[in-house]
C-alpha positions as CSV (number, residue, x, y, z in Angstrom):
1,X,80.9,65.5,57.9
2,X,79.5,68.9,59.0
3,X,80.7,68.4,62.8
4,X,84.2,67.5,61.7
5,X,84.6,70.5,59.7
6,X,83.3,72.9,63.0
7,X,85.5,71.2,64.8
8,X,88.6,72.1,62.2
9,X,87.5,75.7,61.9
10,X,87.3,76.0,65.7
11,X,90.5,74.7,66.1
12,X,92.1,77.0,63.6
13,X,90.4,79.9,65.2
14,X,92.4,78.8,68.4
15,X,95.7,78.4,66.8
16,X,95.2,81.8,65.2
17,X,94.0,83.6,68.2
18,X,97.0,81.8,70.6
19,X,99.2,83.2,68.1
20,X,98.4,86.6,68.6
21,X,98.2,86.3,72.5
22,X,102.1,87.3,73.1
23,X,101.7,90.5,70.8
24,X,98.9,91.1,73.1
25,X,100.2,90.5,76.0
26,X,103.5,92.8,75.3
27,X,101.4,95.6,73.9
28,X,99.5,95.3,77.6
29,X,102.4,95.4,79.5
30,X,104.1,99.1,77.9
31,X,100.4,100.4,77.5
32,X,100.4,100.0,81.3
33,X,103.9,102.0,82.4
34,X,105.5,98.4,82.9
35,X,108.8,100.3,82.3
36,X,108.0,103.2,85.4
37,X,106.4,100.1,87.9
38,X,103.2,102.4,87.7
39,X,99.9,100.5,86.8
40,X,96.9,101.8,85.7
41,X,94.1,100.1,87.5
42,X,89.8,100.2,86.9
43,X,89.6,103.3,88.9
44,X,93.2,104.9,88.7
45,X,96.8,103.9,88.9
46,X,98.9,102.3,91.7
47,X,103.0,101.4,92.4
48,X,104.8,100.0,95.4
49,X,107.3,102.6,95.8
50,X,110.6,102.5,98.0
51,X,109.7,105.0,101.6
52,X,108.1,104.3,104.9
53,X,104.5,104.6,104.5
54,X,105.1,108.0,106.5
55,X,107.6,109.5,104.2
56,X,105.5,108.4,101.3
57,X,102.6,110.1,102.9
58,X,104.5,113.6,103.1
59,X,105.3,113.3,99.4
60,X,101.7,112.8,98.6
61,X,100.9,115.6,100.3
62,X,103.2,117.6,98.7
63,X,102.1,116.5,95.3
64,X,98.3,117.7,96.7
65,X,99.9,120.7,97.1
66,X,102.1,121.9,94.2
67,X,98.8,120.6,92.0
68,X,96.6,122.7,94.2
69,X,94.6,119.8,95.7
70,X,93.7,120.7,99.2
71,X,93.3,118.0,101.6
72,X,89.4,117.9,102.8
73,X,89.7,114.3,104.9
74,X,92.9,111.8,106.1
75,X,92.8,108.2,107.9
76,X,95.1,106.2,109.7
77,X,94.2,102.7,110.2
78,X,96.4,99.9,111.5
79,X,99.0,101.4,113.9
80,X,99.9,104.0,110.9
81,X,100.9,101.0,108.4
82,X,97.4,102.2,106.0
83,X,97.1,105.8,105.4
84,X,94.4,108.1,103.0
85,X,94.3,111.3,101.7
86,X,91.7,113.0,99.9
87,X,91.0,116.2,98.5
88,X,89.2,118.1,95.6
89,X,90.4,119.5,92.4
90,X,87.9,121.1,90.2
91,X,85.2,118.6,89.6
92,X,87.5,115.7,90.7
93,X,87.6,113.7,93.6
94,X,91.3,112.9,94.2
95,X,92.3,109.8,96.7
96,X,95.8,108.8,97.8
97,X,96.0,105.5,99.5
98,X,99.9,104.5,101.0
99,X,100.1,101.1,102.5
100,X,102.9,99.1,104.3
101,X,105.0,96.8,101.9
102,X,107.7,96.3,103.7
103,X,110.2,97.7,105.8
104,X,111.3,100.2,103.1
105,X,108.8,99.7,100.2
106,X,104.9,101.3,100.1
107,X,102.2,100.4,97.8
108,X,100.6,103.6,96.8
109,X,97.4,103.6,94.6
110,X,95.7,107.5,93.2
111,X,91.9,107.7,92.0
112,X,90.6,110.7,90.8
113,X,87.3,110.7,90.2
114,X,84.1,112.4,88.3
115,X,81.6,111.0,89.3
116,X,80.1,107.2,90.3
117,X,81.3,105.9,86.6
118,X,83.4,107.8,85.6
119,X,87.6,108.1,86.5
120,X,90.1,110.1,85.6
121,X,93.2,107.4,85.2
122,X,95.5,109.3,83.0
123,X,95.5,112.2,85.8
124,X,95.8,110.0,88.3
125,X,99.0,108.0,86.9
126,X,100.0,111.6,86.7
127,X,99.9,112.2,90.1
128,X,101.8,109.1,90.9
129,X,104.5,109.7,89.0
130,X,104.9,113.0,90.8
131,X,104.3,111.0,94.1
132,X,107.2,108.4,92.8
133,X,110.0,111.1,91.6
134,X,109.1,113.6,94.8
135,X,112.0,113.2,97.1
């Protein structure tokens, strides 16, 4: 008897919690710029944007610039299809990765961060959105 009614309140707990999961899953999705294609990830935020990974890279750096982020390193890696920024803004690292998505589409992902823990992901979804609307 005490088995069957586990069982019964495990399988309510279920139904109850599967019925919240679409709530959930829509609050996720807007909490996450779903609407702007720009998604926050564990250390910043990251879109594929329409540009050659070259023209996306100028608008990055312009970005750095107008926010007063000098650049202090770049890389190139595969024939120019994978290029990184960084640069320093008070006690921020800032990193701008552009990557080959296509023939007109790059996936760009910003970190900003503090320190080994620590990221700043609402300044760097703020970053990208400059990086999406430059033209």
């Amino acid at each position: 008897m005490t088995s069957n009614w586990k069982w019964r309140a495990v399988g309510a707990l279920v139904v109850g919690l599967a019925a919240q999961l679409p709530g959930c899953l829509a609050a996720g999705a807007a909490a996450a710029g779903a609407g702007t294609g720009i998604y926050l990830t564990s250390r910043g935020a990251e879109s594929v944007v329409q540009g050659k990974v070259d023209d996306v890279e100028r608008r990055a750096r312009a970005v750095f610039a107008d926010e007063g982020i000098p650049v202090t390193g770049s890389q190139v890696e595969n024939s120019g299809d994978k290029r990184e920024i960084k640069g320093t803004k008070g006690d921020l690292e800032v990193t701008a990765s552009v990557e080959r998505q296509g023939d007109q589409a790059s996936k760009v992902d910003v970190s900003a961060r503090k320190n080994v823990a620590v990221w700043d992901k609402d300044y760097a979804q703020q970053l990208l959105g400059k990086i999406v609307a430059q033209k």
